[in-house]
C-alpha positions in Angstrom: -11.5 21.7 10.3 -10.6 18.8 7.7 -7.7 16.7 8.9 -6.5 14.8 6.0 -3.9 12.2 6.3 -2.3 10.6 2.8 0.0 7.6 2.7 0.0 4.6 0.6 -2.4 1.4 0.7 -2.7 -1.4 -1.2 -5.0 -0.2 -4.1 -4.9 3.7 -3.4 -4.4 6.2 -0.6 -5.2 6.3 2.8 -7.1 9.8 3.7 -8.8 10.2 7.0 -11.5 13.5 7.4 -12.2 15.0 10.8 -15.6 17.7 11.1 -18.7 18.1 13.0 -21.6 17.0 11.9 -24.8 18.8 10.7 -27.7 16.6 10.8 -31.1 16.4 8.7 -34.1 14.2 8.4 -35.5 11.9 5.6 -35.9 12.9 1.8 -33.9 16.2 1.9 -34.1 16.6 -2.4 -31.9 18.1 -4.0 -34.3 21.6 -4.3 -33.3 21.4 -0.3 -29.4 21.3 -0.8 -29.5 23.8 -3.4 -33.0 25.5 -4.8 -33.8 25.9 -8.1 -33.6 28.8 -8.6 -29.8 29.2 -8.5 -29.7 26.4 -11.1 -29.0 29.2 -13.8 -25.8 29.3 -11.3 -22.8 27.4 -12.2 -20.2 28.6 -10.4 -18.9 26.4 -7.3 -18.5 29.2 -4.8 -21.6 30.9 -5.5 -23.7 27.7 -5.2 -22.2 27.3 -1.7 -23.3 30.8 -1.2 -27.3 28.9 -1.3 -26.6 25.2 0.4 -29.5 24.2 2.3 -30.5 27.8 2.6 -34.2 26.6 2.7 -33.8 23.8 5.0 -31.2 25.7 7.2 -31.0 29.0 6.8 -28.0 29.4 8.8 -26.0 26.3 7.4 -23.3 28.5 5.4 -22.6 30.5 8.7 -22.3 27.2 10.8 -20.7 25.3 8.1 -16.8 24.6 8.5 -14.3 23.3 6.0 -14.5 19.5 6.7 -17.6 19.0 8.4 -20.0 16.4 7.7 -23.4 16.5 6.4 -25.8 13.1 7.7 -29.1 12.1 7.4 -31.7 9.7 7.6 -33.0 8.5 4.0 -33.5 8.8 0.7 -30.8 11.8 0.8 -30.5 13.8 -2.5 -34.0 12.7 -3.8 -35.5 14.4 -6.7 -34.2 15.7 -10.1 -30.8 14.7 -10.9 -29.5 17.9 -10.9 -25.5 17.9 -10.4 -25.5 21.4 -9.0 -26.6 19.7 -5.1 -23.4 17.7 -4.6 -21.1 20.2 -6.2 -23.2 22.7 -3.9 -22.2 20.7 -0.9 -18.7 20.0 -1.8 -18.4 23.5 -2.7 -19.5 24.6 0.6 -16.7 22.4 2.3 -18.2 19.4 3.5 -16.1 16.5 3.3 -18.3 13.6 3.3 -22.2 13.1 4.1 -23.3 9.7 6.0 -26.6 8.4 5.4 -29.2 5.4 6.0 -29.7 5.8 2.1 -29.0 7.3 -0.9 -30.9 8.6 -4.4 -28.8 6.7 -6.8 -28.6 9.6 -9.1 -27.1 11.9 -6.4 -24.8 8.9 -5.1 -23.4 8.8 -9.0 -23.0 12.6 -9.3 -21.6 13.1 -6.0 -18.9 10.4 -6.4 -18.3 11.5 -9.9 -17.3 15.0 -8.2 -15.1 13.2 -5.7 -17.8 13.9 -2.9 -17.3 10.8 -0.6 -21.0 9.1 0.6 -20.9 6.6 3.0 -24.6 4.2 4.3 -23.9 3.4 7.9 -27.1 3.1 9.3 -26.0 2.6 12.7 -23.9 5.7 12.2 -27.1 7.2 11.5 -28.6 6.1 14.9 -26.1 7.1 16.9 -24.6 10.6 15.9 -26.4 13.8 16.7 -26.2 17.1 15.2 -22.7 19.0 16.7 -20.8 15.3 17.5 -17.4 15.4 15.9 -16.4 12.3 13.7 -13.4 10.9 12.0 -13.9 8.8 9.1 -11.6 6.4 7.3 -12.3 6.9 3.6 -10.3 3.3 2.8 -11.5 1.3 5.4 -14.9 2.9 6.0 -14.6 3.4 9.5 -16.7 6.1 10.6 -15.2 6.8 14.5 -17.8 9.7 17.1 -15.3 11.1 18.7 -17.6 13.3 20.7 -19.5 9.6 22.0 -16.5 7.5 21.8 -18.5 4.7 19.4 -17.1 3.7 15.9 -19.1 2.3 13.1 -18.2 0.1 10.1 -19.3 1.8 6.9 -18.6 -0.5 3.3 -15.3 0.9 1.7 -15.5 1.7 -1.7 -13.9 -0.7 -4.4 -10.4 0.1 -5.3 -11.8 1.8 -8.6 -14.2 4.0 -7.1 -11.2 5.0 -4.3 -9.1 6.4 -7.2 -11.8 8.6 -7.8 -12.3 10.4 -5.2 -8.8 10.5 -4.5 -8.4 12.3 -7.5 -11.1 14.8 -6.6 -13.4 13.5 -9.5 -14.0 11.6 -12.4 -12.9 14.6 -14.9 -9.2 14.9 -12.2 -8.7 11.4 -12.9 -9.2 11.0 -16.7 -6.7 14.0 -16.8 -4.1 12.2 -14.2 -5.3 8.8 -16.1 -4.5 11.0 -20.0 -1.3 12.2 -18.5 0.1 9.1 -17.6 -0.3 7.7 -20.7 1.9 10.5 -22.6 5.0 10.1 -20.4 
């Protein structure tokens, strides 16, 4: 279930997500979240169809709209391939929490309006099932199911916009638009 609650901030919008989380190790690549050989694959939907089929076999049948993917480090490691976060979002995860990050995956993902948050202590203290509630402006991460909250680093105001706008292709339109009224 995704719970998503808008209202004005200072600098953007105020969205809160709500799922369970589905928790991996270290160095799940990108041939993990989605294996190459769907890459001749471009649609959204059918890519979600293959998430993490070869490191969880079951994940699209346990997977809910708004859940959370976490894991250790070094999360979307391997060939920059922009099919594993589209795969993901695709698939209806809302957000994945991390130690770390591949930089390439961390661009891709927030250039798809994928949120990625590094909360190590998060990380530590979350197991695979608990529910969390994350504050994408202030990068509050709350464990329902534990009752612990973590602080996360909000994004900058630019990055924010972003997402918000599902995407860095969303807002260029929104930005294009604008401009022509």
């Amino acid at each position: 279930m995704i719970t998503v609650i808008c209202g004005k901030e200072k600098g953007g919008h105020r969205l809160k997500l709500k799922g369970k989380v589905h928790k991996y190790g270290a160095n799940v690549d990108t041939d993990a979240i989605i294996p190459a050989r769907y890459l001749n694959v471009s649609e959204p939907k059918e890519l979600a169809k293959h998430c993490m089929e070869d490191i969880d076999k079951d994940f699209v049948k346990k997977a809910k709209s708004g859940d959370v993917i976490m894991a250790t480090t070094n999360f979307g490691c391997g060939s920059s391939r922009e099919h594993a976060p589209l795969a993901i979002k695709a698939a209806g995860i809302s957000c994945v929490i991390a130690r770390t990050f591949a930089r390439i995956f961390f661009r891709n993902a927030i250039n798809i309006g994928l949120p990625l948050f590094e909360c190590a202590e998060a990380v530590d203290n979350t197991e695979n099932g608990d529910v969390l509630e994350i504050d994408l402006s202030s990068g509050r991460i709350k464990n329902l199911t534990r009752k612990m909250e973590f602080a996360a680093k909000p994004y900058p105001d630019f990055m924010a916009e972003l997402i918000s706008a599902n995407g860095l292709i969303e807002y260029t339109k929104r930005v294009l638009a604008e401009r022509r009224i």
